[in-house]
PDB file of N, CA, C, O and CB in Angstrom:
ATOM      1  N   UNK A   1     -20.519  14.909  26.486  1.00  0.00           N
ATOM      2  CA  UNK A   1     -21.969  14.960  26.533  1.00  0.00           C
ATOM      3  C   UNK A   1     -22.522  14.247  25.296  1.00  0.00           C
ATOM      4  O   UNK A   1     -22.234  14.594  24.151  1.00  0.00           O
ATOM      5  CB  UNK A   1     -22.477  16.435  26.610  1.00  0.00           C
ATOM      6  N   UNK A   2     -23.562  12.941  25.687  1.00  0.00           N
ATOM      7  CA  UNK A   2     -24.001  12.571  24.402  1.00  0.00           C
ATOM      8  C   UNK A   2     -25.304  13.329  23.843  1.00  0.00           C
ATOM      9  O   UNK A   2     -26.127  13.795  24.631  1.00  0.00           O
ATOM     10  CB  UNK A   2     -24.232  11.118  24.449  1.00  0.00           C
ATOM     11  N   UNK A   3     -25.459  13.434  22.447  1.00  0.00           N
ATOM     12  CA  UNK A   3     -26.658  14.262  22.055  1.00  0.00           C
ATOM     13  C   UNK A   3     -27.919  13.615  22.511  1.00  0.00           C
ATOM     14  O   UNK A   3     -27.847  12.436  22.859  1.00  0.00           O
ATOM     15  CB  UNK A   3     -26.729  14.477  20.526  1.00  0.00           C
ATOM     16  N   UNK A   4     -28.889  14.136  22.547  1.00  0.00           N
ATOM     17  CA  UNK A   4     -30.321  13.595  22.746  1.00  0.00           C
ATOM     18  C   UNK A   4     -31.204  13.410  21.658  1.00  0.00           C
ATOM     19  O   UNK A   4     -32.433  13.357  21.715  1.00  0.00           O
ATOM     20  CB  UNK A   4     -31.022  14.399  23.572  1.00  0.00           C
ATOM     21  N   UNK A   5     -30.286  13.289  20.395  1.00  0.00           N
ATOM     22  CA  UNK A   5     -30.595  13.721  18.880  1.00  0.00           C
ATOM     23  C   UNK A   5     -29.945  12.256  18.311  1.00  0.00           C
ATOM     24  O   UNK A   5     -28.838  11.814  18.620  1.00  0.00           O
ATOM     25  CB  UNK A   5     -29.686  15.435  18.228  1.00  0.00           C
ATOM     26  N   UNK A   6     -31.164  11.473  17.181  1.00  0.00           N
ATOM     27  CA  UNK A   6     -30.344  10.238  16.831  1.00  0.00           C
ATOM     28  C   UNK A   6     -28.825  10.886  16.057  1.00  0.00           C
ATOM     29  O   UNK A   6     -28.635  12.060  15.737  1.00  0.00           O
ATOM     30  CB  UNK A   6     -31.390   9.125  15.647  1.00  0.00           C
ATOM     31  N   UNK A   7     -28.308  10.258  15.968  1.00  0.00           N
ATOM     32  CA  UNK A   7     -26.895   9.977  15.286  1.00  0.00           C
ATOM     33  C   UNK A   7     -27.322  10.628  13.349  1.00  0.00           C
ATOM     34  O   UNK A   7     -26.872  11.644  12.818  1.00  0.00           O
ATOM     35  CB  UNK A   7     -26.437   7.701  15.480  1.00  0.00           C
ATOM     36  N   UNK A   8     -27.760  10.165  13.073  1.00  0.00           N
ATOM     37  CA  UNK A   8     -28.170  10.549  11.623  1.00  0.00           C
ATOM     38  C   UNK A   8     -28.589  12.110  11.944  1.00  0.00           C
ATOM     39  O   UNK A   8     -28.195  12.893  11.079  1.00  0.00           O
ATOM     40  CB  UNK A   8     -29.567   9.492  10.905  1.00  0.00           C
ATOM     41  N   UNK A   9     -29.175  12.583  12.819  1.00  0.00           N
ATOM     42  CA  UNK A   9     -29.458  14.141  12.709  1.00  0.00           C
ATOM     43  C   UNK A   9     -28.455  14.673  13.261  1.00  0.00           C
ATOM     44  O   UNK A   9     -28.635  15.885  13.135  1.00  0.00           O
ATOM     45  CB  UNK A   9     -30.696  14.712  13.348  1.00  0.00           C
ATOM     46  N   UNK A  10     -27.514  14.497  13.792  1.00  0.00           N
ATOM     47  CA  UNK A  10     -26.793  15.150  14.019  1.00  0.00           C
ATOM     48  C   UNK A  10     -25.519  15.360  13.105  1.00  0.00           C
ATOM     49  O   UNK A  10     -24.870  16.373  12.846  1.00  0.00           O
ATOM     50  CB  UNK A  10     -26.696  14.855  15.039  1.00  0.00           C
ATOM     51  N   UNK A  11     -25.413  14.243  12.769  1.00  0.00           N
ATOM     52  CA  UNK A  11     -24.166  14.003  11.623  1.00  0.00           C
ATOM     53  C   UNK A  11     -25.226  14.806  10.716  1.00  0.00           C
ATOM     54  O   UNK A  11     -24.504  15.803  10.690  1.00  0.00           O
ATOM     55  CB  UNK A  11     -23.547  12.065  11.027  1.00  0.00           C
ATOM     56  N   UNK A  12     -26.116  15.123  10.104  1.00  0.00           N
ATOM     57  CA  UNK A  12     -26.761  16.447   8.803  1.00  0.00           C
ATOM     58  C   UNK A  12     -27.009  17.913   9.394  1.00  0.00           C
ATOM     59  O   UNK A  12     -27.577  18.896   8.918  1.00  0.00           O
ATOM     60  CB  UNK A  12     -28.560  15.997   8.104  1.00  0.00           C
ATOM     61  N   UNK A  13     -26.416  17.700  10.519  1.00  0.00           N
ATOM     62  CA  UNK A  13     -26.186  19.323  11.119  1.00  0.00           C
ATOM     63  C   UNK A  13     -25.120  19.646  11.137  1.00  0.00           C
ATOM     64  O   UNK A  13     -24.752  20.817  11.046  1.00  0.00           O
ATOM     65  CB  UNK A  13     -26.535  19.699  12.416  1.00  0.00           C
ATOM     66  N   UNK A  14     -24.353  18.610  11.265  1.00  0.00           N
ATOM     67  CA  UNK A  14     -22.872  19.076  11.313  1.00  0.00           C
ATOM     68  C   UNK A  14     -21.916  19.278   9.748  1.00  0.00           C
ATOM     69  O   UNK A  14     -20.800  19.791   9.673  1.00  0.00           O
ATOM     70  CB  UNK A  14     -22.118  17.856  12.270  1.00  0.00           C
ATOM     71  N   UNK A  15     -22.611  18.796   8.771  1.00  0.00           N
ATOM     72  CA  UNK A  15     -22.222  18.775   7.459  1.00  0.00           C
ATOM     73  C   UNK A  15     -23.143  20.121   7.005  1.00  0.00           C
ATOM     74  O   UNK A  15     -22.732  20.914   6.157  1.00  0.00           O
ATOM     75  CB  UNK A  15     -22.539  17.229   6.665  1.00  0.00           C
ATOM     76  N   UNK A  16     -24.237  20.244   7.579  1.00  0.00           N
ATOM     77  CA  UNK A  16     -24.755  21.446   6.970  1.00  0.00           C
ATOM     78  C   UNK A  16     -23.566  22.504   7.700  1.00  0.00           C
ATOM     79  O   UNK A  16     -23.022  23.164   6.815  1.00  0.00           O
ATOM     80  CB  UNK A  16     -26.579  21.758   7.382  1.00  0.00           C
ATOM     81  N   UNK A  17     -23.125  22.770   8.843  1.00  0.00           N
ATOM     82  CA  UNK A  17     -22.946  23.613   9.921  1.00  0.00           C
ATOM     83  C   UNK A  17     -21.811  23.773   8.663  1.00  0.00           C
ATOM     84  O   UNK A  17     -21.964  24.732   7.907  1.00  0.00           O
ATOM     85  CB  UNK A  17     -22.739  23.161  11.755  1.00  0.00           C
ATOM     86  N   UNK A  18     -20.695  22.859   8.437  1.00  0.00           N
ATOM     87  CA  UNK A  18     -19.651  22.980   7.679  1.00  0.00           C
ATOM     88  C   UNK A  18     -19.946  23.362   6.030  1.00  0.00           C
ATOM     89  O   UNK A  18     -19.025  23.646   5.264  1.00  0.00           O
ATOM     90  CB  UNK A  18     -18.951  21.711   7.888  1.00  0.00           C
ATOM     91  N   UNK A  19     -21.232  23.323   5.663  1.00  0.00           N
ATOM     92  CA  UNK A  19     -21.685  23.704   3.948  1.00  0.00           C
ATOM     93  C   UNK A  19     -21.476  25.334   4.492  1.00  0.00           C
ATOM     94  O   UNK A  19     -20.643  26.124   4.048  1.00  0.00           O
ATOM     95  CB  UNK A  19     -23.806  23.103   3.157  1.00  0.00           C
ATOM     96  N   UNK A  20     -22.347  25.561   5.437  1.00  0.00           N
ATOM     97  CA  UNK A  20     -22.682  26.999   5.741  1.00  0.00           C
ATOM     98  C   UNK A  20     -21.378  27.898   5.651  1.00  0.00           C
ATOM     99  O   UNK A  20     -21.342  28.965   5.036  1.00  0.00           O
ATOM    100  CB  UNK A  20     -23.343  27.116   7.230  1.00  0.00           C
ATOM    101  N   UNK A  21     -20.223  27.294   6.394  1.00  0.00           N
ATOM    102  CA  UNK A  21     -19.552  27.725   6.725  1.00  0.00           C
ATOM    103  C   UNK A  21     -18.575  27.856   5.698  1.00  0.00           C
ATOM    104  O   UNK A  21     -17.698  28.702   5.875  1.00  0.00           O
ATOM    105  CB  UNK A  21     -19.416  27.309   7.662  1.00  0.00           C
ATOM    106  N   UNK A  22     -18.564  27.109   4.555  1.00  0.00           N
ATOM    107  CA  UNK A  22     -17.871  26.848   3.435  1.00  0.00           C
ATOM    108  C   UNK A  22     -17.482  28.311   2.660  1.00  0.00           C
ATOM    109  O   UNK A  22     -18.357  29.151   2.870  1.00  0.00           O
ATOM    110  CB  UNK A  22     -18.761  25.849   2.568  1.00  0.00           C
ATOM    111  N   UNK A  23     -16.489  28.749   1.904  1.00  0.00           N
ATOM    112  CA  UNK A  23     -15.659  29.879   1.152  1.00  0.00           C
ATOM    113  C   UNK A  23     -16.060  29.265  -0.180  1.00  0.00           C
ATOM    114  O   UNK A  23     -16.188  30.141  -1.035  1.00  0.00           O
ATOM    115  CB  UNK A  23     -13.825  30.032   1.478  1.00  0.00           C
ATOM    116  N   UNK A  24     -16.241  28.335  -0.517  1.00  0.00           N
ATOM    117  CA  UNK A  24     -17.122  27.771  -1.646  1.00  0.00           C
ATOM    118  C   UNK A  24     -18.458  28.147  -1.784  1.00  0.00           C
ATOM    119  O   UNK A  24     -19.342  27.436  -1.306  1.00  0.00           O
ATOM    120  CB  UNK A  24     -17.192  26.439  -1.582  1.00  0.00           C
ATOM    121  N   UNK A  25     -18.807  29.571  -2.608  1.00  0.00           N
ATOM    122  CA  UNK A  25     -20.106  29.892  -2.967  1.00  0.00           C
ATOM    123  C   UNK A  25     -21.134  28.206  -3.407  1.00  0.00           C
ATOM    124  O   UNK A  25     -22.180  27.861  -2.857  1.00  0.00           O
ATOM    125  CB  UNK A  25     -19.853  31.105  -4.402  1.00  0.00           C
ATOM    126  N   UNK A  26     -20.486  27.547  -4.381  1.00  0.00           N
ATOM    127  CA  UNK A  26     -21.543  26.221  -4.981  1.00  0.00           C
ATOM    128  C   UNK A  26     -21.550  25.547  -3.634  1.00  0.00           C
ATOM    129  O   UNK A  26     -22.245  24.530  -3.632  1.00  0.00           O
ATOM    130  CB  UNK A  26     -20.864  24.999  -6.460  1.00  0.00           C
ATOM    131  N   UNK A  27     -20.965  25.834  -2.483  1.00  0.00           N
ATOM    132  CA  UNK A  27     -21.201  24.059  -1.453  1.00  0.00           C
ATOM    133  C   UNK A  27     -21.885  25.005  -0.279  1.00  0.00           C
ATOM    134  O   UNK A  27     -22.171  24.412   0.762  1.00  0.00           O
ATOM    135  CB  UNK A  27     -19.181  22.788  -0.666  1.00  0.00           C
ATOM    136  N   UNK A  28     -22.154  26.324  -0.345  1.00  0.00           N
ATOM    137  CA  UNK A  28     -22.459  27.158   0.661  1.00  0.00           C
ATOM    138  C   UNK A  28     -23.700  27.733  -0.119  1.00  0.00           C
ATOM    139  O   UNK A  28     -24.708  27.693   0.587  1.00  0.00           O
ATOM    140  CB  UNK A  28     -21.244  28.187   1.152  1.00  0.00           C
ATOM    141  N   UNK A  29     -23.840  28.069  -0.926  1.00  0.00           N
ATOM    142  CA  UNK A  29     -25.339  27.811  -1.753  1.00  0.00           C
ATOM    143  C   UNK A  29     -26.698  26.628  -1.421  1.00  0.00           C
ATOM    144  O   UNK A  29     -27.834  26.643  -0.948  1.00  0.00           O
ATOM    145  CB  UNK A  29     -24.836  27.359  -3.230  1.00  0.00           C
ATOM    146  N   UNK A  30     -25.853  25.787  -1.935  1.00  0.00           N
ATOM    147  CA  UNK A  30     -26.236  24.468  -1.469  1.00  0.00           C
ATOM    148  C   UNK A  30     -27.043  24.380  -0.057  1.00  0.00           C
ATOM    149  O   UNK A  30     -28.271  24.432   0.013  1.00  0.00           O
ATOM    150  CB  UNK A  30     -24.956  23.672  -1.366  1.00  0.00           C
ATOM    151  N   UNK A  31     -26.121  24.229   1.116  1.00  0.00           N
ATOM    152  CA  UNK A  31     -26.443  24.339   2.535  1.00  0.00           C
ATOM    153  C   UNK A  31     -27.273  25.583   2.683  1.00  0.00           C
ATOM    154  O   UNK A  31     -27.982  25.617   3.689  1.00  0.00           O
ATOM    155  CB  UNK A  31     -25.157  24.387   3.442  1.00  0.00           C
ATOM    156  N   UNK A  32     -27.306  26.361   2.065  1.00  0.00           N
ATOM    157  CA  UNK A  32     -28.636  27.249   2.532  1.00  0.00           C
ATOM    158  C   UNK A  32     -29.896  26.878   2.175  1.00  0.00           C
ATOM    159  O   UNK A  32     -30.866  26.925   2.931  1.00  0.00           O
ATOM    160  CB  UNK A  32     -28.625  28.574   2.050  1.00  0.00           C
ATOM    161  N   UNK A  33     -29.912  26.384   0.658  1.00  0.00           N
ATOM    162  CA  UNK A  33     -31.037  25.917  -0.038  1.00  0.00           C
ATOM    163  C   UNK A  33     -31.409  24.524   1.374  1.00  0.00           C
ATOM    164  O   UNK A  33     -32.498  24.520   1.947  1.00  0.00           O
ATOM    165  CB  UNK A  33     -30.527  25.329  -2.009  1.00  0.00           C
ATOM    166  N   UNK A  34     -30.585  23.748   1.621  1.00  0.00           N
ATOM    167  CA  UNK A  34     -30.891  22.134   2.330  1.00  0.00           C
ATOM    168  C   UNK A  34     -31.035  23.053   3.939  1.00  0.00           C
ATOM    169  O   UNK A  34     -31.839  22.389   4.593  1.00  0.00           O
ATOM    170  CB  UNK A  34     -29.094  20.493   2.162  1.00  0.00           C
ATOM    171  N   UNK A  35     -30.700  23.953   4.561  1.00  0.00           N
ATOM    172  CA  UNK A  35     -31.207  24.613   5.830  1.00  0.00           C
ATOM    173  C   UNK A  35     -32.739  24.977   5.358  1.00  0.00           C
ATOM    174  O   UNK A  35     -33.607  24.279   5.883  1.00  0.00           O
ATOM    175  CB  UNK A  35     -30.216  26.064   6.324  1.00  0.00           C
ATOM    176  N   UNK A  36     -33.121  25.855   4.549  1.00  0.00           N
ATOM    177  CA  UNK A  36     -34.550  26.279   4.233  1.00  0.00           C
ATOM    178  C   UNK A  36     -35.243  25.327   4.006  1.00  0.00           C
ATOM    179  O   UNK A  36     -36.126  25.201   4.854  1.00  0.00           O
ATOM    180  CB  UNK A  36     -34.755  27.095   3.214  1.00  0.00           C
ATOM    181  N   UNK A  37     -35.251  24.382   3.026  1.00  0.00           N
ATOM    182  CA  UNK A  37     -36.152  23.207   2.704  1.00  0.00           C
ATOM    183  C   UNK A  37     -35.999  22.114   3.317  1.00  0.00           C
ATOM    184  O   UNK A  37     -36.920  21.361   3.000  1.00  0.00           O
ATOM    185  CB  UNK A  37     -36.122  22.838   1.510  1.00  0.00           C
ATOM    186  N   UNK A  38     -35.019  21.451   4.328  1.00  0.00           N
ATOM    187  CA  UNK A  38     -34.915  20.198   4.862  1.00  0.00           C
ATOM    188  C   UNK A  38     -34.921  20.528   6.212  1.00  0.00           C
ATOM    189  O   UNK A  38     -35.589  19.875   7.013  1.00  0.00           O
ATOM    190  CB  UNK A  38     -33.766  19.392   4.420  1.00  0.00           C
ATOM    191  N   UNK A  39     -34.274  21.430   6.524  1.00  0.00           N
ATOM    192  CA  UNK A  39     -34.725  21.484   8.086  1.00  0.00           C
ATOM    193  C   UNK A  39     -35.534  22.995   8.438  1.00  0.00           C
ATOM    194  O   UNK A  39     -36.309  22.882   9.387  1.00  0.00           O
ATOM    195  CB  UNK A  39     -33.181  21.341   9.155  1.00  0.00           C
ATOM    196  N   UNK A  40     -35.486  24.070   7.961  1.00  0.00           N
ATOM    197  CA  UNK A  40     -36.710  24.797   8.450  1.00  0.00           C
ATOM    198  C   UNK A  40     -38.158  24.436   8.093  1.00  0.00           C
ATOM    199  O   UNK A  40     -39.194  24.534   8.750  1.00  0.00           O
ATOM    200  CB  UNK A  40     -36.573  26.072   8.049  1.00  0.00           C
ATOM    201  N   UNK A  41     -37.893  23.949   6.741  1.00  0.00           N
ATOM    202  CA  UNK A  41     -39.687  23.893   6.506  1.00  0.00           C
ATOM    203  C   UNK A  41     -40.163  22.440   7.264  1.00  0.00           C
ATOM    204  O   UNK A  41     -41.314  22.132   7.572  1.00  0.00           O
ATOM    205  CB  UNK A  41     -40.225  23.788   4.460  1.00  0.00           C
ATOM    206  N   UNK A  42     -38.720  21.516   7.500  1.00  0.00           N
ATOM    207  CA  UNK A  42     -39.681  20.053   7.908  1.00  0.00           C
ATOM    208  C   UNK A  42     -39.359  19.727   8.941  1.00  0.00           C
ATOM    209  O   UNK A  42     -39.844  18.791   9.577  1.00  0.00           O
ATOM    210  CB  UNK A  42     -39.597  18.745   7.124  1.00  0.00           C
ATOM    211  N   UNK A  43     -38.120  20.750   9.416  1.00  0.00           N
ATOM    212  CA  UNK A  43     -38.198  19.997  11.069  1.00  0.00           C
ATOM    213  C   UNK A  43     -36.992  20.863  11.804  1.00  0.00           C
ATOM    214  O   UNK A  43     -35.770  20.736  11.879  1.00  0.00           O
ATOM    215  CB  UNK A  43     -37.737  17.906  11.120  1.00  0.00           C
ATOM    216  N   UNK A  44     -38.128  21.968  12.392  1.00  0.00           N
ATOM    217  CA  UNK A  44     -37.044  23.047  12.943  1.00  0.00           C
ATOM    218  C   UNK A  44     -36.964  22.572  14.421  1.00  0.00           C
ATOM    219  O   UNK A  44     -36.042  22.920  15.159  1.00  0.00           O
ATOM    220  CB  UNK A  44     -37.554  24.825  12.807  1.00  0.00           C
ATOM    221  N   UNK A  45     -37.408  22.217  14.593  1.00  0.00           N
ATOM    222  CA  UNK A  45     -36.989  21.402  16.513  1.00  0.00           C
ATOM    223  C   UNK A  45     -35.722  20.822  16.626  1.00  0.00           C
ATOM    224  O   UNK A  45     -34.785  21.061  17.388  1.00  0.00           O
ATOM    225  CB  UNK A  45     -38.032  19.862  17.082  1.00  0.00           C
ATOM    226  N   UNK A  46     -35.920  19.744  15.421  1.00  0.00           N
ATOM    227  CA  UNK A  46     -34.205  18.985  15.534  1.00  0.00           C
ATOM    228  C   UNK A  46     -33.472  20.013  15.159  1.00  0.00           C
ATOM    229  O   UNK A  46     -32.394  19.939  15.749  1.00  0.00           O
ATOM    230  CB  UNK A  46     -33.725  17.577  14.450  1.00  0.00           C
ATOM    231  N   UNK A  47     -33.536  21.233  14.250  1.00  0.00           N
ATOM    232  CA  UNK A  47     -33.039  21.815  14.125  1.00  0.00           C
ATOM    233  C   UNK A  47     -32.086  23.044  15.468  1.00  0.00           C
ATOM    234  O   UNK A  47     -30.918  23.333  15.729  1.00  0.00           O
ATOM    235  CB  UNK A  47     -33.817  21.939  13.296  1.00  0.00           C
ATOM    236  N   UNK A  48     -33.234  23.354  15.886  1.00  0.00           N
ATOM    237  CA  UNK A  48     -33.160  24.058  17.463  1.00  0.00           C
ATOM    238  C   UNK A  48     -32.335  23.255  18.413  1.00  0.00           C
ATOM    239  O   UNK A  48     -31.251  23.620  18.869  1.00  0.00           O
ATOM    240  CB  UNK A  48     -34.692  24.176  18.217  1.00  0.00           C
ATOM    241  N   UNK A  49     -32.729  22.523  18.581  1.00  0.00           N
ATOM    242  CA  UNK A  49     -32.063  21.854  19.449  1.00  0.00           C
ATOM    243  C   UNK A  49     -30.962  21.146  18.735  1.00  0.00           C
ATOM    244  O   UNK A  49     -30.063  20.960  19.555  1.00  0.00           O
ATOM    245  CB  UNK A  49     -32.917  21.023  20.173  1.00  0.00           C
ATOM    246  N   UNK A  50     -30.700  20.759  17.782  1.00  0.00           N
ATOM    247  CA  UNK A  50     -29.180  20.510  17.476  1.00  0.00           C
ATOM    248  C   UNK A  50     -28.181  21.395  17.668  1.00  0.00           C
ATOM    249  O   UNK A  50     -27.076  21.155  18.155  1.00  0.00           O
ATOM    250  CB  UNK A  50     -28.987  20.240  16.269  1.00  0.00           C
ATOM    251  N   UNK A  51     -28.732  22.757  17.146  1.00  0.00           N
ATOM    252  CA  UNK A  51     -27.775  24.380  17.227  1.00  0.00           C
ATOM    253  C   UNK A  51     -27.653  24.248  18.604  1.00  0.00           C
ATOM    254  O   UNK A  51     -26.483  24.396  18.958  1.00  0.00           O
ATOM    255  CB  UNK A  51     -28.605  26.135  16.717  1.00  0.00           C
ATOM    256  N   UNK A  52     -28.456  24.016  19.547  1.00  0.00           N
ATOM    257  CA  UNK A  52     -27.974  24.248  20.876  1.00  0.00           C
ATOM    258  C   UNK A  52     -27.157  23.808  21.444  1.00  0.00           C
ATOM    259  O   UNK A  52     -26.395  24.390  22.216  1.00  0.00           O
ATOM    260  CB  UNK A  52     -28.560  24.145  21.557  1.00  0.00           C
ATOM    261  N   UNK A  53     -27.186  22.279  21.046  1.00  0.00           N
ATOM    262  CA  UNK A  53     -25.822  21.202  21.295  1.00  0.00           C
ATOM    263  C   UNK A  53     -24.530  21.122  20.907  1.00  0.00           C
ATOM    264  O   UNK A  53     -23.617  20.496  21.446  1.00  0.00           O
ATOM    265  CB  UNK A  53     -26.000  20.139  20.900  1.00  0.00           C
ATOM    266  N   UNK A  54     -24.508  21.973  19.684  1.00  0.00           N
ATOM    267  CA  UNK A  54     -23.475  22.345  18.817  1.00  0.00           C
ATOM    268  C   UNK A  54     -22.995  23.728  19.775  1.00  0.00           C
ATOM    269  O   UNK A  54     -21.802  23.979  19.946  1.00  0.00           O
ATOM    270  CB  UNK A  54     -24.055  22.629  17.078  1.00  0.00           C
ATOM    271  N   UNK A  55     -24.081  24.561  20.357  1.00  0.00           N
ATOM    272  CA  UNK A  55     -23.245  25.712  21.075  1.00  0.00           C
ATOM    273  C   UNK A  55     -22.347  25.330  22.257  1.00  0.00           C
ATOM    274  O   UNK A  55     -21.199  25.594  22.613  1.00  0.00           O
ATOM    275  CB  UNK A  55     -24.209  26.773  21.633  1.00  0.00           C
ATOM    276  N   UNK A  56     -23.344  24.613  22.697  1.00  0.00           N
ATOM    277  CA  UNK A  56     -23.111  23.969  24.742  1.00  0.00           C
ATOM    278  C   UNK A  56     -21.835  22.953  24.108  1.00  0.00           C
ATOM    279  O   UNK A  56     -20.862  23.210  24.817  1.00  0.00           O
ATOM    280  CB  UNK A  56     -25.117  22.546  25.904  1.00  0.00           C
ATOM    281  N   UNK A  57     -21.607  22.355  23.514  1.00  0.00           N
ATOM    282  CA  UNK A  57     -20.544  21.329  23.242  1.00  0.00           C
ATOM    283  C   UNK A  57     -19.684  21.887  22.081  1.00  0.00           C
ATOM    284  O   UNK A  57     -19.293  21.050  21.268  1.00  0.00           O
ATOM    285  CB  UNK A  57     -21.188  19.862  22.854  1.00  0.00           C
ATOM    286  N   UNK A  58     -19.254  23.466  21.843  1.00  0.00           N
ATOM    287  CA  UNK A  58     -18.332  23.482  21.028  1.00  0.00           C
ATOM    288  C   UNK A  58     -18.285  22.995  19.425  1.00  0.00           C
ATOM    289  O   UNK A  58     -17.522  23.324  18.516  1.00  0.00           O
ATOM    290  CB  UNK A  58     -17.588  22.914  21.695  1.00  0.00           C
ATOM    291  N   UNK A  59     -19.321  22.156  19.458  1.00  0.00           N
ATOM    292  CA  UNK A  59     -19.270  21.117  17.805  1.00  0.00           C
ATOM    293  C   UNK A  59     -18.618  20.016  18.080  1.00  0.00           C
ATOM    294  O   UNK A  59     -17.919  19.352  17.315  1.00  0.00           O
ATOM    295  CB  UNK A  59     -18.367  21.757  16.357  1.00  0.00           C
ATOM    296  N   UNK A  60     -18.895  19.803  19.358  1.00  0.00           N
ATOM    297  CA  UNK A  60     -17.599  18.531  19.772  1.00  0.00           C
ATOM    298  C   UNK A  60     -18.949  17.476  20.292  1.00  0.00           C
ATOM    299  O   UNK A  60     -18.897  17.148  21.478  1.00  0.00           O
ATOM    300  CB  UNK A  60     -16.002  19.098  21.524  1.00  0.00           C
ATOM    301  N   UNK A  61     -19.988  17.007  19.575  1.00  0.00           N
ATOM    302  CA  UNK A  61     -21.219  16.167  19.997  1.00  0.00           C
ATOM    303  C   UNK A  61     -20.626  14.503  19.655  1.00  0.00           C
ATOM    304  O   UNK A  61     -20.273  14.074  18.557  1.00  0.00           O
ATOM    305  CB  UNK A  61     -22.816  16.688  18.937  1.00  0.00           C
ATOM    306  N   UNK A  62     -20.650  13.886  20.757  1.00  0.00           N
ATOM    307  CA  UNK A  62     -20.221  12.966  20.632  1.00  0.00           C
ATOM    308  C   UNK A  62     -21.532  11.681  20.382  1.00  0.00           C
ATOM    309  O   UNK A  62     -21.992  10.955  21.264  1.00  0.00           O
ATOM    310  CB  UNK A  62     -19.310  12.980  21.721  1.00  0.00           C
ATOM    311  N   UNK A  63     -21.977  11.699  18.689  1.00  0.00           N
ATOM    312  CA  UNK A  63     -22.900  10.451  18.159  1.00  0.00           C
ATOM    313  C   UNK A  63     -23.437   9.469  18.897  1.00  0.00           C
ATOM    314  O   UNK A  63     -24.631   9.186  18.793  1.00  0.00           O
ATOM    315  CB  UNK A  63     -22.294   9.710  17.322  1.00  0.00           C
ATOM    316  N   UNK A  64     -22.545   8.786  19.796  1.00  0.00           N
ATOM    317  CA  UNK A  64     -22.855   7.431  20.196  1.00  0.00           C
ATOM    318  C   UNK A  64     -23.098   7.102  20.829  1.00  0.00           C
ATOM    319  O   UNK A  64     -23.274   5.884  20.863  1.00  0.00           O
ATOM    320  CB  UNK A  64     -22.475   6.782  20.213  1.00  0.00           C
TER     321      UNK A  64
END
């Protein structure tokens, strides 16, 4: 399934998805601070709908 999301937003969901997910307090810090200020306060749609694509496709979104 290709995303309906350019290529650049999806590749910063998927690096956030992996900050979040990080055992590294400094790189999982980080990704919370860049979830609150880069994508909730400026653009929770791509946000929404990226999480969704990431559910329906496993994390397996194929960019291109």
């Amino acid at each position: 399934m290709a995303s309906e999301l350019p290529p650049d937003i999806v590749a910063g969901l998927q690096q956030l998805l992996q900050g979040l997910s990080s055992s590294d307090n400094v790189i999982r810090q980080s990704a919370e601070e860049s979830l609150s200020n880069d994508w909730v306060a400026t653009k929770p749609q791509m946000l929404l709908s990226g999480l969704a694509e990431q559910v329906l496709t496993g994390g397996d979104t194929n960019v291109s």
